[in-house]
N, C-alpha and C positions, 0 to 999 in steps of 0.2 A: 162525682169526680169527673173533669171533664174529659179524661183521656180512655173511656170506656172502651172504645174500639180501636184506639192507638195498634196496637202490635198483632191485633187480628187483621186490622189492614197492611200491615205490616207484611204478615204473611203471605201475602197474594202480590208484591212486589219487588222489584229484584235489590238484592240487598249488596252489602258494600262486597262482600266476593265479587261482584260482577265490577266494581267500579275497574277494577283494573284493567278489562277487557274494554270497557266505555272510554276511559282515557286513553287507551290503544288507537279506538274509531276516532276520536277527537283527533291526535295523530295524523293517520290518516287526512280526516276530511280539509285541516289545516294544509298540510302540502296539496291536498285537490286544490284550493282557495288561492294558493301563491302561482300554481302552476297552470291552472287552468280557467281559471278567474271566475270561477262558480262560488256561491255562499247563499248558504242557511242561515237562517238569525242566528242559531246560536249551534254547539257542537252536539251531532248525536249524542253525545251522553248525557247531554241538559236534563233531555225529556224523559231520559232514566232515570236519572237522579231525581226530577220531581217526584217522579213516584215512590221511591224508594225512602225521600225525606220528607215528602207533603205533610209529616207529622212533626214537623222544625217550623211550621209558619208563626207557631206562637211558643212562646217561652216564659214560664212566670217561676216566681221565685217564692217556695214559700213560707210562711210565719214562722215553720218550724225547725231550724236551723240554719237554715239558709239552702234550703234543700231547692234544687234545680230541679226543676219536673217541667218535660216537655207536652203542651198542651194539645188541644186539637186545631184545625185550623180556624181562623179567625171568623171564615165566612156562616161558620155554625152559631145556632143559636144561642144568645148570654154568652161570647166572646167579647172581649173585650176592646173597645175601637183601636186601630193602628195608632203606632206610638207619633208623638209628634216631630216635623221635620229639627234635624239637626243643627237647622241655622237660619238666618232670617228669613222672611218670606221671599217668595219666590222672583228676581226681577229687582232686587236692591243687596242685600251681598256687600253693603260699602261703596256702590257704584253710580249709586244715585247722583253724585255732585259729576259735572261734564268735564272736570279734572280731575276725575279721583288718581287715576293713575300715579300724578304725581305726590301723590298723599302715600305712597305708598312704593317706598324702594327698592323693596326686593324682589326678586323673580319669586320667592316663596308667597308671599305675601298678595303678590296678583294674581297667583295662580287661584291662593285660598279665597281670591273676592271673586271668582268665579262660579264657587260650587255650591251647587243648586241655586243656580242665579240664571235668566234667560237671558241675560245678554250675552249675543254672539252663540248662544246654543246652537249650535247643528245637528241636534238626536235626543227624542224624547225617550224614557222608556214610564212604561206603564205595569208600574208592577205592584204587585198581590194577587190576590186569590179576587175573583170576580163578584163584587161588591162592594169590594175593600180596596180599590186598585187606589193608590196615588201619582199621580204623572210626573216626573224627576226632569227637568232638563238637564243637559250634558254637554260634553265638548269632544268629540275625536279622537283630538289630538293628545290630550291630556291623559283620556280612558288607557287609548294604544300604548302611549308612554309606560305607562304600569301594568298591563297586562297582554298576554300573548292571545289572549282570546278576544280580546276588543280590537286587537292589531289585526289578527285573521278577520274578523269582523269588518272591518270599514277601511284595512287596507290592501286587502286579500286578494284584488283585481274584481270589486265588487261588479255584478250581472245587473245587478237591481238597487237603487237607495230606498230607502225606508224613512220617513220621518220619523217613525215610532214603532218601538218594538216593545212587545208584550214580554212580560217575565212576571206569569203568576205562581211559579214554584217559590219566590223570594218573599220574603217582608219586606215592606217599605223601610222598615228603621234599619233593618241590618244592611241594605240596598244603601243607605245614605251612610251608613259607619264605614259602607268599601270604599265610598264616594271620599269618602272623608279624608279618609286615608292617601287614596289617589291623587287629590288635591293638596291639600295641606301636610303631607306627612304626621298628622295625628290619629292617633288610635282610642277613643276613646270605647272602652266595654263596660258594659253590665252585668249582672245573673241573669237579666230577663231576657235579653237578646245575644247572649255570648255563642250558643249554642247556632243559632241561624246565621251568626256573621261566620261562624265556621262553615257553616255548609257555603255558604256564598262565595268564602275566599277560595275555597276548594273548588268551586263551578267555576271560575273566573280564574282560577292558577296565581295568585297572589300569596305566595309562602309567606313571605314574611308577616302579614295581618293572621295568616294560619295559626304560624306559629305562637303571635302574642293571643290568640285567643286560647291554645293547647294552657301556654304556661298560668292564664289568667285559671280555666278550671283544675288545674292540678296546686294552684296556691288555695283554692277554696274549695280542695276537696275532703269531706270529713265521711265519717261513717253513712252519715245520714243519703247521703249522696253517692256513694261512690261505686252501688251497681247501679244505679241506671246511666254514670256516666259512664262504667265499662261497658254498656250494651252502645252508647253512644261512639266511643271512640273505638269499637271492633266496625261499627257501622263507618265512621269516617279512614279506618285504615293508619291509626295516631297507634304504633308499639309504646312509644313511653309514656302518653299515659293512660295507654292499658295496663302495666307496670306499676305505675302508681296506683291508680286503683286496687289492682294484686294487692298489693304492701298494703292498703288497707285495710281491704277485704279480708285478708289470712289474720293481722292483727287483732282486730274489732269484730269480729265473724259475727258474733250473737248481736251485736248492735247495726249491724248492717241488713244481718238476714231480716231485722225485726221493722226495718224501717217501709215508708211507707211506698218509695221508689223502687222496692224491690219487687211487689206484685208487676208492676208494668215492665218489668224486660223483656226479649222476647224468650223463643224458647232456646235458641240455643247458646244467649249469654244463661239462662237458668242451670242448662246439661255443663254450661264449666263450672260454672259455681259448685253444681253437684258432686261434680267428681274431680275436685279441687281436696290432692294429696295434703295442702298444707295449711287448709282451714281450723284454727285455733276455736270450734265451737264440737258441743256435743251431738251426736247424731239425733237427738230427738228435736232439736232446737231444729237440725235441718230437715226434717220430716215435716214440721209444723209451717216452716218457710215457706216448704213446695205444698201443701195444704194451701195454702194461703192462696200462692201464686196460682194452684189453678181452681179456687174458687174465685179469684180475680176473672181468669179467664172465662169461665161457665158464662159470668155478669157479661163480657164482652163479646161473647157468644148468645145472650140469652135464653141462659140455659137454667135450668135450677142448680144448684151446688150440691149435688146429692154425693156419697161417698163412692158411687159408682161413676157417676159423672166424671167427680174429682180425679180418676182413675185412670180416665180416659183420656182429660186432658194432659195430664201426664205422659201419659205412655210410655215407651222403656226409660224416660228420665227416673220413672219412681226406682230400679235397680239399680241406679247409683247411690241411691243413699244405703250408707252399709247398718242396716237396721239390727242385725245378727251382733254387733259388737254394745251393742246397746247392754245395761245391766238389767238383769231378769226384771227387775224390778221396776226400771225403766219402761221396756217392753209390755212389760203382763199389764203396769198401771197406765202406759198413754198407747205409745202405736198397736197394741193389740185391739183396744176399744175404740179406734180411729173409724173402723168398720171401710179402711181401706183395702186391708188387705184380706186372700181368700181364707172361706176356711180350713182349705191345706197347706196353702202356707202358713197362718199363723199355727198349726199343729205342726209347721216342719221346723218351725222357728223355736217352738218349746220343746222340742227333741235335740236341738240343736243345742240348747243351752242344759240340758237335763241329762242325756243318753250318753253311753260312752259310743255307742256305733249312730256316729251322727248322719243325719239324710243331705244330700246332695242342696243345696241352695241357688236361687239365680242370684240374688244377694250378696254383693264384696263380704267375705265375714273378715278382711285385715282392717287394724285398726287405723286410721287417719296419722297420718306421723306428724302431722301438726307441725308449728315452728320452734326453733329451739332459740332459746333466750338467750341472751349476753348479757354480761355482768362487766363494768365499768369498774377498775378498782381504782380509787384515788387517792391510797397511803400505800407509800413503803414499808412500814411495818409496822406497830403496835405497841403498845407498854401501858403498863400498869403502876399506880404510885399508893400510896395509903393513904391519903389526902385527895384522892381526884377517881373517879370521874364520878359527881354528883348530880343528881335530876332534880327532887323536891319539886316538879311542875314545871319547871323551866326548859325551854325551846327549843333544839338545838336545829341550825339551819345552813344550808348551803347555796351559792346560786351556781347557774351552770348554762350552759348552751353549747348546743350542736351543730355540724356545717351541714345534717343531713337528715333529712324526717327520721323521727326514731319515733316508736311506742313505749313507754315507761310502764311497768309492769308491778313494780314497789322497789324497796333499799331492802340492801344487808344493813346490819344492826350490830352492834357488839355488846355483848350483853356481860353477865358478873364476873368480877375479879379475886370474889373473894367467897367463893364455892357456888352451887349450884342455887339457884332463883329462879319464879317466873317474875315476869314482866307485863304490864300493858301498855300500849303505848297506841297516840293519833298520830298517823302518817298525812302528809296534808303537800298537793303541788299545786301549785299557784302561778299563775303570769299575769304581771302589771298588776300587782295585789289583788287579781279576782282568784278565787277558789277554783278550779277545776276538776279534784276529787280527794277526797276525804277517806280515812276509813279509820276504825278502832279493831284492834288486833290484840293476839296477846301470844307469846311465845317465852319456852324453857329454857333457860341456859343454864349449862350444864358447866357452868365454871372455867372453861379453856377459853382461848383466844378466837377461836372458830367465828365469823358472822353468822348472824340469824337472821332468816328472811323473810319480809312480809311482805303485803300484795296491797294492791288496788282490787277491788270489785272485778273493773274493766280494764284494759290497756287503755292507757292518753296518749293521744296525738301531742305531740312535739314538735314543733315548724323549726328549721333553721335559722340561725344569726339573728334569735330574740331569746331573751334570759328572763330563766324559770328560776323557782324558789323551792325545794327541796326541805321539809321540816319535819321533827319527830318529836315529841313530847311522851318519854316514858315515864314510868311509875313501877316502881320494884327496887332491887337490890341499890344500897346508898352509895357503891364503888364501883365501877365496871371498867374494863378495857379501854383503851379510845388508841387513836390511829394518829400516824406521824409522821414524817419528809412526806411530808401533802404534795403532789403535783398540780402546779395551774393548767397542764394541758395534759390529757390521757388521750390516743387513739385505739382503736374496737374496731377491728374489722376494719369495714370502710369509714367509719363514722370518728371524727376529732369532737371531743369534748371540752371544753373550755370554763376552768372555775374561777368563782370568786365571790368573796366574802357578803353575808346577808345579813345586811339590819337588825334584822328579826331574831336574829338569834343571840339570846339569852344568856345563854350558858358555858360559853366559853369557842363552840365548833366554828370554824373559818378550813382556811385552804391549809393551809401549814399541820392541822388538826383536829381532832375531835373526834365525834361520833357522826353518822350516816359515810361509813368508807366505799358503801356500794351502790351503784344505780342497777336497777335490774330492766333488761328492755329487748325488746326485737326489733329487729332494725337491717340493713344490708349487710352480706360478708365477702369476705373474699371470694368466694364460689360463687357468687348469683355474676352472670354475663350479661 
């Protein structure tokens, strides 16, 4: 894997706590430039941030989900060559004919036959990492126009001109996406470069290219992904979507902890994750994580992964995980035999669980309060007829959409009308008729009006203002309850639901009625700020 020394280099450079102090000195060096007519190539925090992100020169995207993993830098061996320029070569731009001008009406439009074009260039820069450099031509005027750092740069009351300025902290492709921007007011992003056009817009003070790169990873952020973008976005100084990440992280816990971006965070996105009150996973699942994550590290260290090792690369992060709430059973058969921990603690750990005068622990022994679910109801009330509600196999379905990422968790169910039964039944969510999770369940009813509730596996991710498909297919009792004054719109907390009627379904259920009256989901409430 190529990012083997990613976050041990990491360690040795100053990290996004300091940006703030660095944009301070930019500040500063900015009014020296206006006032005194002195200029550096670029602002003291540049050459902090290179170090701090030298591990954003390459970005790939990979097979398995779409997961964002930030690589090493390009200049290393089996890298993969500089992406190619954004637009024709270099020196034509549309400008080849000796009237293009008039070919071309808008002030937008000449601006955009300019970029990465040498004619009329007055400022090269030369950027990558030294091997990999590409040489960009540019224009002044256009740079200053959109940014306050190229303004301080070339109109600062400049001491010195420069033909060419070096910027090997940048990628060429994400260098030519700000260019792009700057020029033509188009934003064009990727998975593979998303991550480096943010460090760039962030060097260069361009919020708005910032912000579309923020909203592009938080639209394609899924479990697989979503610690190593919060290691990413605590690193860039982005609250919302470190946020988003949370919301998925707490949702999805076991499938995030499990993924392959989580060994590479550094260590103190790991210490939040650890002692993260509202992590929806079991404590053993997060013992095995932090396993993982620092036999990652030993490799990155070149170390052996011994369980003593392992130990060490931990350090007090291993007391956040609250091992002591674990069930005996849990404990005796996995983290006891980890060979992580002493052997007085695991003797203090089986007194703990065993003894009524328990020993003293470094160990949280409270249990994680995890997140609490919501339930979507979407009947007014219920009724029962002696002629209805029938299954024999058939579908019953709903479609539905939200204004707000939500995690779907399973449906309430109404089960028999006509005394106590069990039930089996395939719960099935879908969007744009692909499958997204399945499961086969089975539950008691006990002959009242009451819903019964089933599950998914996992929680599913739910994106906003796209319609999902909600299906049950039971098997039991031939009469059961079913639901009625359906609502087309339900709101939960923060989150508006929006129903309506599904193909698919079989057996009578639509918005006005039927069977699935419940969505079960975690999602935002009124309490989260």
């Amino acid at each position: 894997m190529a990012m083997s020394n990613l976050y041990l280099k990491m360690s040795t450079k100053p990290t996004s706590k300091r940006l703030e102090s660095m944009i301070s000195q930019s500040n500063g060096w900015m009014n020296d430039v206006f006032s005194n007519g002195s200029l550096n190539n670029s602002p003291p925090f540049a050459s902090n941030l290179q170090g701090a992100h030298s591990h954003l020169h390459s970005v790939s995207q990979k097979d398995t989900g779409g997961l964002l993993q930030v690589m090493q830098p390009a200049s290393n061996p089996g890298s993969p060559p500089p992406s190619p320029p954004l637009a024709s070569p270099i020196g034509q731009g549309g400008t080849s004919d000796p009237n293009w001008q008039a070919l071309k009406p808008t002030v937008r439009e000449r601006n955009a036959a300019m970029f990465n074009n040498d004619l009329m260039a007055d400022i090269r820069f030369v950027v990558g990492s030294p091997g990999c450099t590409q040489v960009i031509p540019a224009h002044k005027y256009v740079l200053a126009t959109g940014s306050s750092v190229f303004y301080a740069m070339f109109y600062g009351g400049l001491a010195e001109c420069k033909e060419e300025i070096e910027v090997p902290d940048v990628e060429p492709s994400a260098f030519l996406i700000l260019l792009k921007y700057l020029y033509c007011d188009e934003i064009q992003l990727e998975a593979d470069t998303v991550l480096a056009t943010l460090y760039v817009a962030k060097k260069y003070i361009v919020p708005h290219l910032a912000r579309a790169c923020v909203n592009y990873l938080e639209t394609s952020l899924t479990a697989k992904n979503a610690c190593l973008l919060l290691s990413q976005s605590r690193l860039f100084e982005e609250p919302e979507l470190m946020q988003r990440c949370w919301e998925v992280i707490d949702a999805q816990a076991e499938m995030a902890l499990k993924s392959e971006g989580f060994v590479d965070i550094d260590m103190s996105t790991l210490e939040s994750v650890l002692s993260r009150e509202t992590l929806n996973c079991k404590e053993m699942n997060l013992l095995e994580a932090a396993l993982n994550w620092a036999a990652a590290e030993c490799g990155r260290r070149d170390m052996e992964a011994t369980p003593q090792n392992k130990r060490a690369m931990l350090g007090n992060a291993l007391y956040l995980i609250r091992i002591p709430t674990m069930t005996l059973e849990e404990f005796a058969n996995g983290a006891a035999q980890k060979g992580i921990l002493t052997q007085q603690e695991t003797i203090d750990i089986f007194f703990h669980f065993t003894a009524n005068n328990k020993p003293s622990l470094q160990y949280p022994i409270k249990a994680r309060a995890g997140l609490k679910s919501q339930i979507c109801h979407r009947f007014q009330s219920c009724a029962y007829r002696s002629n209805q509600w029938r299954y024999r196999g058939r579908c019953d379905s709903i479609q539905f959409s939200v204004d707000r990422r939500i995690f779907v968790v399973g449906f309430g169910l109404y089960g028999s009308s006509n005394g106590a039964a069990d039930y089996s039944v395939k719960i099935e969510l879908k969007r744009l008729g692909r499958v997204l999770a399945e499961n086969n369940n089975t539950f008691f009813s006990d002959g009242s009006s009451n819903t019964f509730h089933v599950y998914f596996d996992n929680p599913i991710q739910v994106e906003p203002e796209t319609f999902y498909t909600a299906s049950a297919v039971l098997d039991g009792g031939e009469l059961s309850y079913f639901g009625q004054e359906g609502m087309s719109e339900v709101t939960v907390g923060q989150v508006t639901f929006q129903f309506q009627c599904s193909s698919e379904s079989t057996n009578g259920t639509g918005v006005q009625g039927g069977q699935i009256p419940e969505l079960i989901f975690y999602g935002p409430t009124h309490d989260e700020h």
